[in-house]
VEXDREN-2710 file (C-alpha; in Angstrom, 1 decimal):
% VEXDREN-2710
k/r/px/py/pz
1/UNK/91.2/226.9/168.6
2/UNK/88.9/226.9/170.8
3/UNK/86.0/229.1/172.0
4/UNK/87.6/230.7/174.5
5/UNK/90.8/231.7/172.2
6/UNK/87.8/232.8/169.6
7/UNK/86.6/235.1/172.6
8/UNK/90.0/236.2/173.7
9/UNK/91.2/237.3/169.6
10/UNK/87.6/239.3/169.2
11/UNK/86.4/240.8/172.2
12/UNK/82.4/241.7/172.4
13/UNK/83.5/245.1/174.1
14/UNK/86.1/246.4/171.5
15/UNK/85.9/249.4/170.7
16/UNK/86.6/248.4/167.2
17/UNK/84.3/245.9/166.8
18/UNK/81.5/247.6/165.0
19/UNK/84.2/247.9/161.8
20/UNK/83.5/243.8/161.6
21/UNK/80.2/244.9/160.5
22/UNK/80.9/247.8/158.0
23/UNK/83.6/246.2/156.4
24/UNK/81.4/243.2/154.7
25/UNK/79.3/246.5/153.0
26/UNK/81.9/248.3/151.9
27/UNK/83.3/245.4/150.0
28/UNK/80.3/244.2/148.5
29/UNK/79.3/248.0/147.1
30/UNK/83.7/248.1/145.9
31/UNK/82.9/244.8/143.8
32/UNK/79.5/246.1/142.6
33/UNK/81.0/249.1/141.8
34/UNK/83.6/247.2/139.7
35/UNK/81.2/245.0/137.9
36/UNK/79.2/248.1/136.8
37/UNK/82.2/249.9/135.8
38/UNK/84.8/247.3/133.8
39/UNK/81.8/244.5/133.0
40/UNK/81.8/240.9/134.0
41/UNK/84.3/239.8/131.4
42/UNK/82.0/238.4/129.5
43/UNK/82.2/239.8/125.6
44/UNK/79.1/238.7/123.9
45/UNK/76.2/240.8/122.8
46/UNK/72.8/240.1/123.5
47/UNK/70.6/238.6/120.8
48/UNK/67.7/241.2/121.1
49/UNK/67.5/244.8/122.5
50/UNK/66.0/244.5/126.3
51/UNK/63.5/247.3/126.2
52/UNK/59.9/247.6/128.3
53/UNK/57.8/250.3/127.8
54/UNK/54.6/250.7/129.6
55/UNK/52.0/253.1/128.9
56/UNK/51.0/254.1/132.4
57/UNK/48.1/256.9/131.6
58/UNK/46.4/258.6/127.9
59/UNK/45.0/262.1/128.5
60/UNK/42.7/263.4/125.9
61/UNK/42.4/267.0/125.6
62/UNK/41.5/270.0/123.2
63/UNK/45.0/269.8/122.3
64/UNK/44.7/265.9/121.7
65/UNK/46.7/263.7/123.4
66/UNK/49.2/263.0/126.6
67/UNK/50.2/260.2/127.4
68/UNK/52.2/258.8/130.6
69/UNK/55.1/256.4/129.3
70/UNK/57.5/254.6/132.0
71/UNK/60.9/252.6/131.3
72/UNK/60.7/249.6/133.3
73/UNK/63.6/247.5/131.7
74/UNK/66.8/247.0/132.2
75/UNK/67.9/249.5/129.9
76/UNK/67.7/253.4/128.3
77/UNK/64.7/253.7/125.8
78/UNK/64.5/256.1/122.8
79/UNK/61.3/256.5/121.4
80/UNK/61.9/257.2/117.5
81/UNK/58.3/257.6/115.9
82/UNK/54.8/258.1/117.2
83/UNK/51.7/256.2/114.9
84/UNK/48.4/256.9/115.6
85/UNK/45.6/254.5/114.2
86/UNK/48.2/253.6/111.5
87/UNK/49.4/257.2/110.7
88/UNK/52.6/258.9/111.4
89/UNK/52.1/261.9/113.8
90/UNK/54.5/264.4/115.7
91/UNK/55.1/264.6/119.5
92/UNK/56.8/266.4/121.8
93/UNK/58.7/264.6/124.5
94/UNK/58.8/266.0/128.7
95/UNK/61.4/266.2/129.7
96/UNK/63.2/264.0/126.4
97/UNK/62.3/261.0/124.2
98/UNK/64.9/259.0/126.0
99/UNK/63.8/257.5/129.0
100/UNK/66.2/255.9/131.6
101/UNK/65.7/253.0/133.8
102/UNK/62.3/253.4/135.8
103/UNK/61.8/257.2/134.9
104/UNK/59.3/258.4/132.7
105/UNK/58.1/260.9/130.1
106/UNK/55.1/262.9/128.6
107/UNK/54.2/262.5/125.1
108/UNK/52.1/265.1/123.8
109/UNK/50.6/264.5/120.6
110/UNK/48.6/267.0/118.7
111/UNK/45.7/265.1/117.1
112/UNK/41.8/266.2/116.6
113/UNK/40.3/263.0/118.3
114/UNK/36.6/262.7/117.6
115/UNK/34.4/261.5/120.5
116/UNK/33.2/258.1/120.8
117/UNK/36.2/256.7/117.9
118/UNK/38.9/253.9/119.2
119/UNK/42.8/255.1/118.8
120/UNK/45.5/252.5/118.7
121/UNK/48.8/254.4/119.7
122/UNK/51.9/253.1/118.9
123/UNK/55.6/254.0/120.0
124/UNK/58.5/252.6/118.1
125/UNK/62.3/252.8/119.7
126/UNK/65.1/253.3/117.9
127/UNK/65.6/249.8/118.2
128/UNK/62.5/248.9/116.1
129/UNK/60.3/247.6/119.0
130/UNK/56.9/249.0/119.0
131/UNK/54.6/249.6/122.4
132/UNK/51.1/250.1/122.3
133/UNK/48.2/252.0/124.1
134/UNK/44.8/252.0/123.6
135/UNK/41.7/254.1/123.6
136/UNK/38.9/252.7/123.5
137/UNK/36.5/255.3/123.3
138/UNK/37.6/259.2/123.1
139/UNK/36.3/261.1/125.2
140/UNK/38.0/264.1/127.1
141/UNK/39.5/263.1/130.5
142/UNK/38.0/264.6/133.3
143/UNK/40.3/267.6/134.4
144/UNK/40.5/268.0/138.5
145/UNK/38.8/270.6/140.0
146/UNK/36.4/271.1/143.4
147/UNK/33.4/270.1/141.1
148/UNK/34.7/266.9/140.1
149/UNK/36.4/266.8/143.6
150/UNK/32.8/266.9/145.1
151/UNK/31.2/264.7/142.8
152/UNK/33.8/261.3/143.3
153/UNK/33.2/262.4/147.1
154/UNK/29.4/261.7/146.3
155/UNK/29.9/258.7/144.4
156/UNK/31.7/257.0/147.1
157/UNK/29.4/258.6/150.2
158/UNK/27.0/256.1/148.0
159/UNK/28.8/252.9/147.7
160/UNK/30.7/253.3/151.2
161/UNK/29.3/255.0/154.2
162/UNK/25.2/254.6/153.2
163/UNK/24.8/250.9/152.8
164/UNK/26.9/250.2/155.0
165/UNK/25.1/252.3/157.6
166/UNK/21.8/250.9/156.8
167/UNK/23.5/247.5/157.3
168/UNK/24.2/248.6/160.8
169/UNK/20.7/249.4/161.5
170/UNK/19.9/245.6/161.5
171/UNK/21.5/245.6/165.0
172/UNK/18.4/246.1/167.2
173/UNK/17.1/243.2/164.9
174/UNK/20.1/240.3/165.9
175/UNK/20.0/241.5/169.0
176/UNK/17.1/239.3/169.5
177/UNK/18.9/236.2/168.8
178/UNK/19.9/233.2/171.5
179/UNK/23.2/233.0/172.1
180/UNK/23.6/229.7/169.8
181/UNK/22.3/232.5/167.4
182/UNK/24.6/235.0/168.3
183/UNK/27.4/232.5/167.5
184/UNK/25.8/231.8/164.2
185/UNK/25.7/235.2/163.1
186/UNK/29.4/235.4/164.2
187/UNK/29.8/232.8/161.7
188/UNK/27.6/234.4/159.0
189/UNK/30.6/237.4/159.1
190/UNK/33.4/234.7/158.7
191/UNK/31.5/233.8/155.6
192/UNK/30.9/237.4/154.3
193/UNK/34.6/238.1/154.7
194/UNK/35.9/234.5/153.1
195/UNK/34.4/236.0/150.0
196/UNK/35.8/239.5/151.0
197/UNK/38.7/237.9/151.0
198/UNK/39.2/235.8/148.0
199/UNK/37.8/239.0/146.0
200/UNK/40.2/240.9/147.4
201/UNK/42.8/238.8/146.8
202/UNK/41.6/238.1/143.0
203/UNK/41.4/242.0/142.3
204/UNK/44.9/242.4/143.3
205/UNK/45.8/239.7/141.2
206/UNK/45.1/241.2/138.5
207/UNK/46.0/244.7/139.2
208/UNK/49.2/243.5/139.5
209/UNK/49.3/241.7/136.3
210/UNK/48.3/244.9/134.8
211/UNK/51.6/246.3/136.8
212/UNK/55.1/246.9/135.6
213/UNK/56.9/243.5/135.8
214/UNK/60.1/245.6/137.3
215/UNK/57.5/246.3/140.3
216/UNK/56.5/242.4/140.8
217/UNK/53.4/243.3/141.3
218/UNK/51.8/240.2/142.1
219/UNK/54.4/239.8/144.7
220/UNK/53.4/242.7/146.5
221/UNK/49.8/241.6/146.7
222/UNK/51.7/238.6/149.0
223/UNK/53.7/240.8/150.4
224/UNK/51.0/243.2/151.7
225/UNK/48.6/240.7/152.7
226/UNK/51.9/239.2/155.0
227/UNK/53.0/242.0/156.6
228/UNK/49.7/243.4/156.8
229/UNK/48.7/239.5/158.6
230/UNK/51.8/239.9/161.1
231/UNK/51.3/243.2/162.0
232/UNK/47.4/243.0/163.6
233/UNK/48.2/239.7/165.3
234/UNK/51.3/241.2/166.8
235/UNK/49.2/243.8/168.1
236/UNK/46.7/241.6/169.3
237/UNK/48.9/240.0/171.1
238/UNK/50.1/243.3/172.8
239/UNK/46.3/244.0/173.8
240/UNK/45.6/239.9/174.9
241/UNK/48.4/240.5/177.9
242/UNK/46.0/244.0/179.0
243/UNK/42.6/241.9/178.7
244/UNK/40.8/239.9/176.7
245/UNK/39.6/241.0/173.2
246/UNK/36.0/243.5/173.4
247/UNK/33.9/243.5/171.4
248/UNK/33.3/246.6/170.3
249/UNK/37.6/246.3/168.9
250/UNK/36.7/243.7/167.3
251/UNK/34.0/245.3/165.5
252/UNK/36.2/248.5/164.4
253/UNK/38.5/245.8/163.5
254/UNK/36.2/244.6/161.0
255/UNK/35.5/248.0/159.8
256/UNK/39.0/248.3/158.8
257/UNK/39.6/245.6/157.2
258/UNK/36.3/245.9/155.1
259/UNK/37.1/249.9/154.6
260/UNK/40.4/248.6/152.7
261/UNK/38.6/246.5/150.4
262/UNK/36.3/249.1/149.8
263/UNK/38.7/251.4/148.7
264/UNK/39.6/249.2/146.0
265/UNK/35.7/249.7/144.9
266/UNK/36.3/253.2/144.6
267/UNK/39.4/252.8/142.5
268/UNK/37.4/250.9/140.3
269/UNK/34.5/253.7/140.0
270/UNK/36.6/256.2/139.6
271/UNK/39.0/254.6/136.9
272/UNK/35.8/254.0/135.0
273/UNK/34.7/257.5/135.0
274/UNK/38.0/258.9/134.2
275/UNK/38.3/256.6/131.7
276/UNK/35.4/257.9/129.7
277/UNK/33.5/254.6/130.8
278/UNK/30.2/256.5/132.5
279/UNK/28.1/253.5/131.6
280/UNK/30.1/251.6/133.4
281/UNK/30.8/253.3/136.4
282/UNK/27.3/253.9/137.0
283/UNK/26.6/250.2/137.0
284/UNK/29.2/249.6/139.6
285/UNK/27.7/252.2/142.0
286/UNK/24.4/250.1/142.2
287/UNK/25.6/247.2/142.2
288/UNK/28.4/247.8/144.8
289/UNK/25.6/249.9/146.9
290/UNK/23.7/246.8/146.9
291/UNK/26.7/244.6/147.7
292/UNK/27.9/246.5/150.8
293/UNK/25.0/246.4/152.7
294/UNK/25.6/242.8/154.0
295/UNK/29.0/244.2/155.3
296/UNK/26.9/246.1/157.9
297/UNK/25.5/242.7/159.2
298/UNK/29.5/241.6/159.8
299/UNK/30.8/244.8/161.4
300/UNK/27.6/244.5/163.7
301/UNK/27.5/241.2/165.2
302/UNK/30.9/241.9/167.5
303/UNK/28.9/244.5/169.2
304/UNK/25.8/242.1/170.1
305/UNK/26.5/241.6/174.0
306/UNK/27.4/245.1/174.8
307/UNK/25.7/248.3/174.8
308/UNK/27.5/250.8/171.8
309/UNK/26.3/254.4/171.6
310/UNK/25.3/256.3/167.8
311/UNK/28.3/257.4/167.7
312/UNK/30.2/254.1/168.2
313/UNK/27.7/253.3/165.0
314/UNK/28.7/256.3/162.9
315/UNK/32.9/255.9/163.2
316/UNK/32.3/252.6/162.4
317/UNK/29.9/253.0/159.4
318/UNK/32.7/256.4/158.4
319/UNK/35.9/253.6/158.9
320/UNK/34.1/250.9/156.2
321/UNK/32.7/252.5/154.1
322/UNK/34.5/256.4/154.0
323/UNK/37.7/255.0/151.6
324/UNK/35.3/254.1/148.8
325/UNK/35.4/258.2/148.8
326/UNK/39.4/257.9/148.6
327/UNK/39.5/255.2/146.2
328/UNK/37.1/257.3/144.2
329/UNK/39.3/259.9/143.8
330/UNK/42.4/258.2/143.2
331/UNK/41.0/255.9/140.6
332/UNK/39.7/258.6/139.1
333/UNK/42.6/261.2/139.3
334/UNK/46.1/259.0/140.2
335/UNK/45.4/255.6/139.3
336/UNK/48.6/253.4/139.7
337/UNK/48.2/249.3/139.0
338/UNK/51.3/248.7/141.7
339/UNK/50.2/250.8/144.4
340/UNK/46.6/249.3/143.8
341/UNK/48.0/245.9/143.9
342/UNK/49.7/246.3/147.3
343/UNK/46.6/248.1/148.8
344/UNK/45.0/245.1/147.9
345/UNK/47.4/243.2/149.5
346/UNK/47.1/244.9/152.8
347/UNK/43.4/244.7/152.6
348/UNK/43.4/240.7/152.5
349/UNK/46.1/240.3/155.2
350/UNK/44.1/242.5/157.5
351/UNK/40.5/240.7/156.4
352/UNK/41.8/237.6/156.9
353/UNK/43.8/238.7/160.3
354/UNK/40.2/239.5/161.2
355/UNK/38.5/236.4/160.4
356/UNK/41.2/234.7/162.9
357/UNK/40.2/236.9/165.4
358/UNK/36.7/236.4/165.3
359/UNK/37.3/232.4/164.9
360/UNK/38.6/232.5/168.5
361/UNK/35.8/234.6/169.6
362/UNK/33.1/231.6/168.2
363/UNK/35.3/229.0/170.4
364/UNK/35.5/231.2/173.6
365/UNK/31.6/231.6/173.0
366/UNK/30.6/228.0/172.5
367/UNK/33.2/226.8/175.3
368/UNK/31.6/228.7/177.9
369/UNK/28.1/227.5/176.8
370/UNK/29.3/224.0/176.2
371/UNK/28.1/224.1/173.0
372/UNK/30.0/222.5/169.5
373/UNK/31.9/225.5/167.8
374/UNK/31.5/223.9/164.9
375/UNK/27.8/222.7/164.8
376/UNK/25.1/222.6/161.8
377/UNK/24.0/226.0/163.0
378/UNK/27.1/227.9/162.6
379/UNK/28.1/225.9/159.3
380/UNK/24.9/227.3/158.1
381/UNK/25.3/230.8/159.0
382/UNK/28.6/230.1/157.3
383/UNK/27.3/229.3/154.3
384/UNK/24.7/231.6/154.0
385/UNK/27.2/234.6/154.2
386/UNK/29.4/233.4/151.3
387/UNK/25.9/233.2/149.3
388/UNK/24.7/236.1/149.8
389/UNK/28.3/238.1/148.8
390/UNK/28.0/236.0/146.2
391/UNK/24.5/236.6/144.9
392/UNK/25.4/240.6/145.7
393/UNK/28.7/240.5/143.8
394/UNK/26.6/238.9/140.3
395/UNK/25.8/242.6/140.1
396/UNK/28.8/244.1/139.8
397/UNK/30.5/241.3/137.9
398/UNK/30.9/242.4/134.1
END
């Protein structure tokens, strides 16, 4: 048969043709439906009970304590027993101590916690299988409200939008640089968001470790950073055919990118606080204040041949550093390890989409000046913008 007879028996312009493409769907979702009803034949019985159980959030109230628990295997869960540091207690289940497959329930348990104690809470199924969470320190979660509301918005108008404004207002200062300066300092912000990058990268590592396994959360760190990648350079590519790339989009590029990662500063903030962790979350507001002030240097240098206004200044300093106020409230409030771990993921695939984008702009620059794109002079600027993230992030390390 040839390819004409082919053409002939399954004409493109049937009216019927479009059943060629249901017809595969319909009989895959018949044989699921099959499987799931009258099994795959096979008779055996698993060895062990496949049950996951993750402890997604602990609330501690006057009433004691409520916890967030989430089924994330393959199978129905039924929590038998409750033990708190060792003891039997009673709980009450919302909406029922049997959990199915990816839904979840609320466990109150009515305990007098005493501030500043550790509580080891463990749930055993039906089954036998025990799942733990901890508390490391009691202390009574914060309970939203505009108060609290304003505060977090405080917290992260200090580790977002003020040092990265005063950051800016080194501007006039590189202005004065020659243009094999100019190209350096370029290559100082490649260097400032390499680091960005790899901490980004790292963090969402290990949020989605933290993550439900169901949720492959490390996966969607890849994922995001992907899509995130192929999205800006499609767009770029969109805006090369209009013109070439300005400066001043390159710049609120940057901000972007760098306003992502911040929001994952903010979850961290706020997930300390709510976590009864003020110590903590006070040291990561200086040290991340002290941190982000170099990203000003980065978001600036773009703008170094043109002529931006105040304004141009403040979106950009409000698009860095304004989702450290987000994050703040989400880590403190909603805090989710998967969505966390994706929003990572999108923040490296946009920092590094941006690092790209600036690398052409240091080859368009030392082309039309005849100069060596990579020379001694940018491999120190370079150099000196992965040390100083580096010396900046030793604060915040812990």
């Amino acid at each position: 048969m040839n390819v004409q007879t082919v053409t002939q028996a399954y004409p493109r312009k049937s009216k019927l043709v479009w059943l060629w493409g249901i017809i595969p769907l319909v009989l895959l979702f018949a044989i699921l439906y099959l499987i799931t009803r009258l099994g795959t034949g096979i008779t055996s019985e698993s060895v062990a009970p496949i049950e996951v159980l993750n402890v997604q959030k602990i609330v501690l109230n006057d009433e004691g304590f409520k916890i967030n628990v989430l089924n994330s295997g393959p199978e129905d869960v039924t929590i038998a027993q409750v033990v708190v540091n060792d003891a039997f207690w009673n709980a009450s289940f919302d909406p029922s101590p049997t959990i199915g497959r990816l839904s979840q329930s609320v466990v109150s348990i009515p305990y007098a916690w005493v501030a500043g104690d550790p509580y080891e809470i463990r749930f055993i199924t039906t089954n036998g299988l025990i799942f733990v969470g901890d508390v490391p320190v009691a202390m009574k979660s914060p309970e939203p409200g505009a108060k609290l509301f304003g505060e977090y918005a405080l917290i992260g108008f200090y580790v977002g939008i003020v040092p990265v404004g005063l950051g800016l207002l080194w501007f006039p200062f590189l202005r004065r640089f020659s243009d094999k300066g100019m190209q350096a300092v370029l290559a100082l912000t490649v260097g400032l968001l390499f680091f960005l990058v790899i901490d980004t990268f790292q963090e969402g590592f290990e949020l989605g470790a933290e993550a439900p396994g169901v949720f492959q959360g490390s996966g969607l760190v890849w994922f995001g950073a992907l899509l995130s990648f192929l999205m800006l350079l499609a767009i770029d590519q969109a805006n090369e055919r209009k013109g070439s790339e300005s400066g001043r989009r390159v710049a609120f590029k940057i901000a972007g990118g760098i306003g992502l990662h911040n929001l994952g500063e903010g979850l961290a903030i706020g997930a300390a606080f709510s976590s009864g962790e003020a110590a903590l979350g006070t040291f990561l507001i200086i040290g991340f204040t002290l941190h982000n002030i170099t990203e000003g240097i980065g978001i600036a240098s773009p703008l170094l041949k043109e002529q931006p206004t105040w304004r141009t200044f403040l979106c950009l300093a409000c698009l860095a550093g304004g989702p450290a106020i987000i994050g703040t409230w989400a880590g403190g409030f909603v805090f989710n390890d998967t969505l966390a771990a994706l929003f990572f993921g999108i923040g490296a695939g946009a920092i590094v989409q941006v690092m790209y984008v600036i690398g052409k702009m240091i080859v368009r620059e030392a082309r039309k000046y005849g100069t060596p794109a990579i020379s001694w002079l940018n491999f120190g600027g370079l150099t000196l913008g992965i040390v100083l993230m580096y010396a900046t992030a030793l604060l915040v390390k812990f």
